[in-house]
Every structure is written in C-alpha cells, then in structure tokens.
C-alpha positions as CSV (number, residue, x, y, z in Angstrom):
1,X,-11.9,-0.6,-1.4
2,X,-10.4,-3.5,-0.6
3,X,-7.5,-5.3,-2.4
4,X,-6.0,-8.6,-0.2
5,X,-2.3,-9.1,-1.2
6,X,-2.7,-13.0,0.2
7,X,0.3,-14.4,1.9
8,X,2.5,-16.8,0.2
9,X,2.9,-15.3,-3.1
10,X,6.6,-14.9,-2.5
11,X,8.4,-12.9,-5.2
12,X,5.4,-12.3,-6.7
13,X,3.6,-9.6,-4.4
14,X,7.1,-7.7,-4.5
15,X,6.7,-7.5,-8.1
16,X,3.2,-5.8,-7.4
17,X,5.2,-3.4,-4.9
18,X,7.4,-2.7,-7.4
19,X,5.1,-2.1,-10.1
20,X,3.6,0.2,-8.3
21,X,6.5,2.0,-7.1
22,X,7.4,2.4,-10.6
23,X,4.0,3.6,-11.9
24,X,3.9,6.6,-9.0
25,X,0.4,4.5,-6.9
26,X,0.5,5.4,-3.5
27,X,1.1,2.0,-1.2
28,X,-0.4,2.0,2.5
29,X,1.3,-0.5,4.9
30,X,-0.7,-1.1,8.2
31,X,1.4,-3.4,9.7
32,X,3.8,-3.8,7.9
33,X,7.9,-3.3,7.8
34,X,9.0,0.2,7.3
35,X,10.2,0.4,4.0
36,X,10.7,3.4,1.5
37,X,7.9,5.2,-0.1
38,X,5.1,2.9,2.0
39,X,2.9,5.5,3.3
40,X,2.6,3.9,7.0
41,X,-0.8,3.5,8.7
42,X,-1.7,3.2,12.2
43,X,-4.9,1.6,12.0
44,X,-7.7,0.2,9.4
45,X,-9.9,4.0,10.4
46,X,-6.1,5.4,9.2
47,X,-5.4,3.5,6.3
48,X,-9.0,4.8,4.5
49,X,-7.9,8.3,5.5
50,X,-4.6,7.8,3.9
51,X,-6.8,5.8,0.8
52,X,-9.3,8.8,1.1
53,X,-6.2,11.8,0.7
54,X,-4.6,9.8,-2.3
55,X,-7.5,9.4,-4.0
56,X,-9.0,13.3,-4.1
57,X,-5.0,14.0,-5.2
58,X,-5.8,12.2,-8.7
C-alpha cells in the first residue's frame, strides 16, 4: 500500500497528521523528523513490517 503525501501541500498535510492522530491510525515516518506518536522506520523493507504489525492489530 502505498499513499504519497506530495510535497508542497503546506498546512494541509499536517491536517492529515492531525486527523490521524486524532482518529488513533498508526503514522510511519521513514525519513522523517522525530515527532510524537510517528512510529519511526529505518528503511522502505521496515516501514511494511511496521504497516504489516499495525494492520494484523485491527
């Protein structure tokens, strides 16, 4: 699965952050800034693991 948050959307792609901070959906940053409740991945193999654990929590 892949979802593309493209540059340049300014406010508007911290809206989707915030959304889904407030809605309890997992976000994976591969790299990215460390910021709070971004579940950080080291590479594109870790960032499908992560996706892979969040999804068999649901």
């Amino acid at each position: 699965m892949t979802i593309p948050i493209a540059t340049g959307m300014d406010i508007a792609r911290n809206a989707l952050l915030a959304y889904a901070f407030q809605l309890n959906k997992a976000v994976i940053g591969y790299e990215t800034w460390d910021i709070d409740n971004v579940i950080q991945a080291d590479s594109p193999h870790d960032v499908l693991t992560k996706l892979n654990m969040e999804l068999n929590r649901v």
